[in-house]
C-alpha positions in Angstrom: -85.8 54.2 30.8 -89.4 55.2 31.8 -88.6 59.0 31.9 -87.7 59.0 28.2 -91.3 58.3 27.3 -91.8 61.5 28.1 -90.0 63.1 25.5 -92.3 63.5 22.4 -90.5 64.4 19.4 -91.9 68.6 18.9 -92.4 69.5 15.7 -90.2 70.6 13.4 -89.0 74.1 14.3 -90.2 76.7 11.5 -88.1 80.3 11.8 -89.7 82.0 8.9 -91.1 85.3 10.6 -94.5 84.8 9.5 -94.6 81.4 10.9 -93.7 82.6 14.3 -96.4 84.3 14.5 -94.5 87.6 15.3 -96.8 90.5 16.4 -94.2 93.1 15.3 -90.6 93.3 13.4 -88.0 95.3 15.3 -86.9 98.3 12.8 -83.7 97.9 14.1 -81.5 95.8 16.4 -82.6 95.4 19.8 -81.4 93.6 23.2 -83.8 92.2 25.5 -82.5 90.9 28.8 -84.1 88.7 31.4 -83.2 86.8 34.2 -84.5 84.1 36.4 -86.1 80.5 36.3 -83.3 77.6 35.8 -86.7 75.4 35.0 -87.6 77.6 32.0 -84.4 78.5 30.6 -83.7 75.4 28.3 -87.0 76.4 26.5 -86.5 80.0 27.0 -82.9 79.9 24.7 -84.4 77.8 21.8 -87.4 81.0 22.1 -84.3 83.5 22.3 -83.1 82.4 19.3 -85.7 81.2 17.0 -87.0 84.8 18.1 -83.9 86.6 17.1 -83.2 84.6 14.3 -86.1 86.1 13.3 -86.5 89.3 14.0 -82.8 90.3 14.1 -83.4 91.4 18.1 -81.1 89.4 20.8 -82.5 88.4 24.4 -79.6 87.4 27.3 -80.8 85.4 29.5 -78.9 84.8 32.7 -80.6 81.5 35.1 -79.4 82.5 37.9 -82.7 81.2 40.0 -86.4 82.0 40.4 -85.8 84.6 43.1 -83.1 86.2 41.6 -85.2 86.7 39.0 -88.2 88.1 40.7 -85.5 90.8 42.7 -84.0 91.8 39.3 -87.3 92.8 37.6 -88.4 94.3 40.7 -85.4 96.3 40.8 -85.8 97.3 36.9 -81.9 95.9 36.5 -84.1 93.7 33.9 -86.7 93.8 31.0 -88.2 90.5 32.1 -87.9 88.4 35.5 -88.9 84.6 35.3 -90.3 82.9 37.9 -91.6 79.3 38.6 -92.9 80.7 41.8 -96.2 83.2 41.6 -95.8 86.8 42.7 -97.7 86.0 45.6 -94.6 83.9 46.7 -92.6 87.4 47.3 -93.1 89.8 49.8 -90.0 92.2 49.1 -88.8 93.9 46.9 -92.2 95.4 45.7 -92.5 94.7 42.0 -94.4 97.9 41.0 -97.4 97.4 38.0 -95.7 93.8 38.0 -97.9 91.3 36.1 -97.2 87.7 35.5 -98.2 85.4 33.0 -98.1 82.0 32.4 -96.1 80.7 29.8 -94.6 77.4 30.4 -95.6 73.8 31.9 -93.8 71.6 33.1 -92.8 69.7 36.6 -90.3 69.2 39.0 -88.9 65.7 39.5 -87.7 63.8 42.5 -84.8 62.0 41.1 -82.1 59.2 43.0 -79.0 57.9 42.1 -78.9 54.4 43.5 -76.3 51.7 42.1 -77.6 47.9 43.0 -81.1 49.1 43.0 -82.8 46.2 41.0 -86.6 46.8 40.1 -89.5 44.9 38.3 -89.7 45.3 34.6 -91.7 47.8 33.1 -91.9 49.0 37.2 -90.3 52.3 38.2 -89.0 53.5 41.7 -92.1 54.3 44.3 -91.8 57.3 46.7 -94.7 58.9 48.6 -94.7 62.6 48.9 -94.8 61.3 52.7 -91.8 59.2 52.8 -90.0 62.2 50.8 -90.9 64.6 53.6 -89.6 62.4 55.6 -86.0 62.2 54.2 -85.7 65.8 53.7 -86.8 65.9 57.1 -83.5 63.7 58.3 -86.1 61.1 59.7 -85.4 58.2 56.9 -81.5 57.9 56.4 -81.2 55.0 54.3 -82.7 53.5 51.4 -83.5 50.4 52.8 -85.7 51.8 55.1 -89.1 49.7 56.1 -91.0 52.3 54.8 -89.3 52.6 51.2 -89.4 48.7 50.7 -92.5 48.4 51.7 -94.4 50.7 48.4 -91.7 49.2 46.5 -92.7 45.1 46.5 -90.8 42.9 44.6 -88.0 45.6 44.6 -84.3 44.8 45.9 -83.0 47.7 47.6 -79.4 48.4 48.6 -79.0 49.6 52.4 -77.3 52.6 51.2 -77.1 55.7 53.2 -79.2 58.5 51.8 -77.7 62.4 50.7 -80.2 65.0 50.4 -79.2 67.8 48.3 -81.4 71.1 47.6 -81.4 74.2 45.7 -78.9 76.5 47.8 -80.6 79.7 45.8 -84.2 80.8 46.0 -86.0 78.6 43.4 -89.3 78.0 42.1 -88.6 74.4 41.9 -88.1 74.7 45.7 -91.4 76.4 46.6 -93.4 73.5 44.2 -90.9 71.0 46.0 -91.9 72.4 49.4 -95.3 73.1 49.0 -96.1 69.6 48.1 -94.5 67.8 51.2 -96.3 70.6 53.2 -99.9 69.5 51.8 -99.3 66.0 52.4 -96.6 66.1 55.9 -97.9 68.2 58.7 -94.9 67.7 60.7 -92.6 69.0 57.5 -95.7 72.2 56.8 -94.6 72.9 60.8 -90.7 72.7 60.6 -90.3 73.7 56.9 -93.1 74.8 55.1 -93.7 76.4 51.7 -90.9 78.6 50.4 -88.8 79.8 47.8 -85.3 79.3 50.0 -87.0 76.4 52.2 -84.5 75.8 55.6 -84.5 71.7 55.2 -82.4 70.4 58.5 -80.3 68.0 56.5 -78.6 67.5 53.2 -76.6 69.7 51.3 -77.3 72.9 49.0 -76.3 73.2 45.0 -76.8 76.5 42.9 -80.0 76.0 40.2 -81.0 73.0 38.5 -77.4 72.2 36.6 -76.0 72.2 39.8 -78.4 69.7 41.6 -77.8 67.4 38.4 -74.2 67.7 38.8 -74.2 66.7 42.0 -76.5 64.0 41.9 -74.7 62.6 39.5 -71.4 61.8 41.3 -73.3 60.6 44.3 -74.4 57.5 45.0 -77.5 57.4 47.2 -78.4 60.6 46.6 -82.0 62.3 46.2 -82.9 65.9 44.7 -85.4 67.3 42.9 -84.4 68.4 39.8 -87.4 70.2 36.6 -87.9 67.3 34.0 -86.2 69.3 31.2 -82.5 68.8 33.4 -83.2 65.5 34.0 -83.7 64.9 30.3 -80.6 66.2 29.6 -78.3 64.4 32.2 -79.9 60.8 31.4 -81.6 61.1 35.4 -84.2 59.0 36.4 -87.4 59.9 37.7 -89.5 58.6 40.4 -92.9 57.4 40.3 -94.9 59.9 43.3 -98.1 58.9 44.5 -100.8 61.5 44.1 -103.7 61.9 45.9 -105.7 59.4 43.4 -103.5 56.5 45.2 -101.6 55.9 42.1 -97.9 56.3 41.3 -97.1 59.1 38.4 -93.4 59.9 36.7 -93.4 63.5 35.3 -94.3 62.5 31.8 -96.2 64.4 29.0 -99.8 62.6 29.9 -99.3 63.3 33.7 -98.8 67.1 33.2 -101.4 67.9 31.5 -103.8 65.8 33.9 -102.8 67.8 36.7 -103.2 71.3 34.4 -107.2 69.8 33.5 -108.1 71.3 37.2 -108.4 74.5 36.1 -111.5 75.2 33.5 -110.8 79.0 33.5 -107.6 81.1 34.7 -108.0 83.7 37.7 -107.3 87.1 36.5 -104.1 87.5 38.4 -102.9 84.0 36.3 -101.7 82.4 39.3 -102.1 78.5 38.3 -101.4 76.1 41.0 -101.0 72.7 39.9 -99.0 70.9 42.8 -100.9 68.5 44.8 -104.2 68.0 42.0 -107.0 66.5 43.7 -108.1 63.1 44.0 -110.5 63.2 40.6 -107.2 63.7 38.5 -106.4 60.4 38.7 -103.6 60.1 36.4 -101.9 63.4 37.4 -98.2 64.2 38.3 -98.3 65.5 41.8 -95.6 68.1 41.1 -96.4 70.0 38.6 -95.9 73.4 37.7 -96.5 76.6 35.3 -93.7 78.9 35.5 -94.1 82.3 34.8 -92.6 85.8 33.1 -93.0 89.0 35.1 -93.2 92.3 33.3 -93.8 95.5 34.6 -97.2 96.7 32.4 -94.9 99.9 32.0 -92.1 98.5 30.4 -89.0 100.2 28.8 -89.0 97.9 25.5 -93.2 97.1 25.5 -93.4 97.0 21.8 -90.4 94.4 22.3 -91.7 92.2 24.8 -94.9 91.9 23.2 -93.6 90.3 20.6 -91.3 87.9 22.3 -93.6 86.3 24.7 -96.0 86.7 22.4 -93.8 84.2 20.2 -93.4 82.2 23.3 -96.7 81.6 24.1 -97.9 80.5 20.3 -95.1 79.3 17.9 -92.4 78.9 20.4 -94.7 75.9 22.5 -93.7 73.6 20.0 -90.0 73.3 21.4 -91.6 71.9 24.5 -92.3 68.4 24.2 -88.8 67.0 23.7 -87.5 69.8 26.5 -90.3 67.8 28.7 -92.6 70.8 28.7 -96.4 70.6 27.8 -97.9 73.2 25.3 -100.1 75.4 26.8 -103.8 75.0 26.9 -105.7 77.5 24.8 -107.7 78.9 27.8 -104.1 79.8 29.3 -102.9 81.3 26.0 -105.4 83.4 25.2 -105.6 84.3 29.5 -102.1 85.5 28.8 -102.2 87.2 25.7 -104.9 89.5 27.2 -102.9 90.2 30.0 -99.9 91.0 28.0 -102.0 93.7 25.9 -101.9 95.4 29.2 -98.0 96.2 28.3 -97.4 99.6 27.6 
């Protein structure tokens, strides 16, 4: 299957303290708890517990959703929030001396379950960020549609009615998702738009990334857009998406990290956006994301949190590939260790 060549064997995982790369040692048992991202968390609980393992500190994690996750650590019911979604995305609550920095890449899939679909070898399943506005839009029903067969030649395509499904809860893979279509679709930036909860007129809603999988799973004909580390795990395929080079990309390793080479330096509030790389990125994934962790710069447990994203952002990188996540580059790391020195 063409999405397993994205999965690159990491490294072998070292848990030796010094190997981590730890900037402190607690003194004594400690609890860190964070909520958020469903995107990050599969690479978030193999930092947890290398981390812990470690140090002899625990961190909970609950993925209960990008927005979720932004409200919590704006609330202070959290030590960290974890968003996929840049502050700028939120408007309420205020997250007071909030900072966010970048410390995971990935991308958000577009994935189809589709029995009698036959393709050419080596060849894998065409959609246009147009024609996917345009289902989640309830404007193309079925799979045999004119406009589907016709980026898909040589393809035999079962007239099978199409089920839309979307994150229910506010989600980071939603505002990448959403902010895509509304670059490329006018008509869905004007009836939809970019958002963190988008209101799409048709389909159905699941709860986080699991949920979409799930769902996906036991339909046939459906279409959701799922971060590459779920579809990994639930043996989903990926579309090929045409970027705005002309050419069709699946979210693998290589097409990542071309559509992270657009930025040469990082803004000092550290908001990356990747989605919808221009035309010079030829080889780019057209949804792909950083996703973020939100501290307050007068945290509770700063000593703490140092020291855990600290591991994430260096040692802990190299759970990524096989989780479908890019390492960092070193302009980023070193953007986002400076801003976490800013922790009290």
């Amino acid at each position: 299957m063409l999405l397993k060549r994205l999965a690159i064997a990491s490294a072998a995982t070292v848990l030796a303290g010094g190997a981590l790369g730890l900037s402190a040692a607690a003194a004594s048992a400690a609890t860190l708890s964070g909520a958020g991202s469903t995107l990050v968390a599969p690479i978030e609980a193999e930092w947890g517990a290398a981390w812990g393992s470690a140090t002899g500190n625990t961190v909970t994690y609950n993925s209960v959703g990008s927005g979720t996750g932004y409200k919590d650590i704006a609330q202070g019911l959290v030590d960290f929030g974890a968003s996929d979604a840049p502050l700028s995305a939120y408007s309420s609550p205020p997250c007071n001396s909030c900072v966010q920095i970048p410390w995971g890449l990935t991308a958000t899939g577009v994935s189809y379950s589709l029995r009698g679909l036959r393709l050419p070898r080596g060849r894998a399943f065409h959609l246009t960020s147009r024609v996917i506005a345009a289902i989640y839009l309830g404007q193309i029903k079925n799979w045999a549609d004119p406009q589907i067969r016709r980026i898909n030649p040589g393809a035999r395509i079962p007239s099978t009615p199409i089920t839309v499904f979307w994150r229910s809860d506010a989600s980071g893979d939603s505002f990448a998702f959403s902010s895509e279509l509304s670059d490329v679709s006018g008509t869905f930036r004007g009836r939809v738009g970019p958002s963190t909860q988008p209101s799409f007129p048709v389909g159905l809603g699941e709860k986080g990334n699991g949920g979409l999988a799930a769902a996906l799973g036991q339909t046939n004909g459906g279409i959701a857009y799922i971060s590459v580390a779920y579809l990994l795990a639930n043996n989903l395929p990926a579309a090929a998406v045409q970027n705005n080079a002309g050419r069709y990309a699946v979210p693998n390793l290589g097409a990542i990290s071309a559509a992270a080479s657009v930025f040469h330096s990082v803004p000092g509030n550290r908001q990356l956006t990747i989605v919808n790389p221009p035309r010079r990125v030829k080889t780019a994934y057209p949804i792909s994301t950083y996703t973020y962790v939100m501290v307050p710069t007068n945290a509770p447990q700063g000593a703490l949190l140092r020291s855990f994203i600290s591991y994430a952002l260096t040692g802990g990188q190299a759970f990524g590939p096989r989780l479908g996540f890019v390492p960092l580059p070193r302009a980023v790391v070193s953007a986002s260790q400076a801003t976490l020195r800013t922790i009290q």
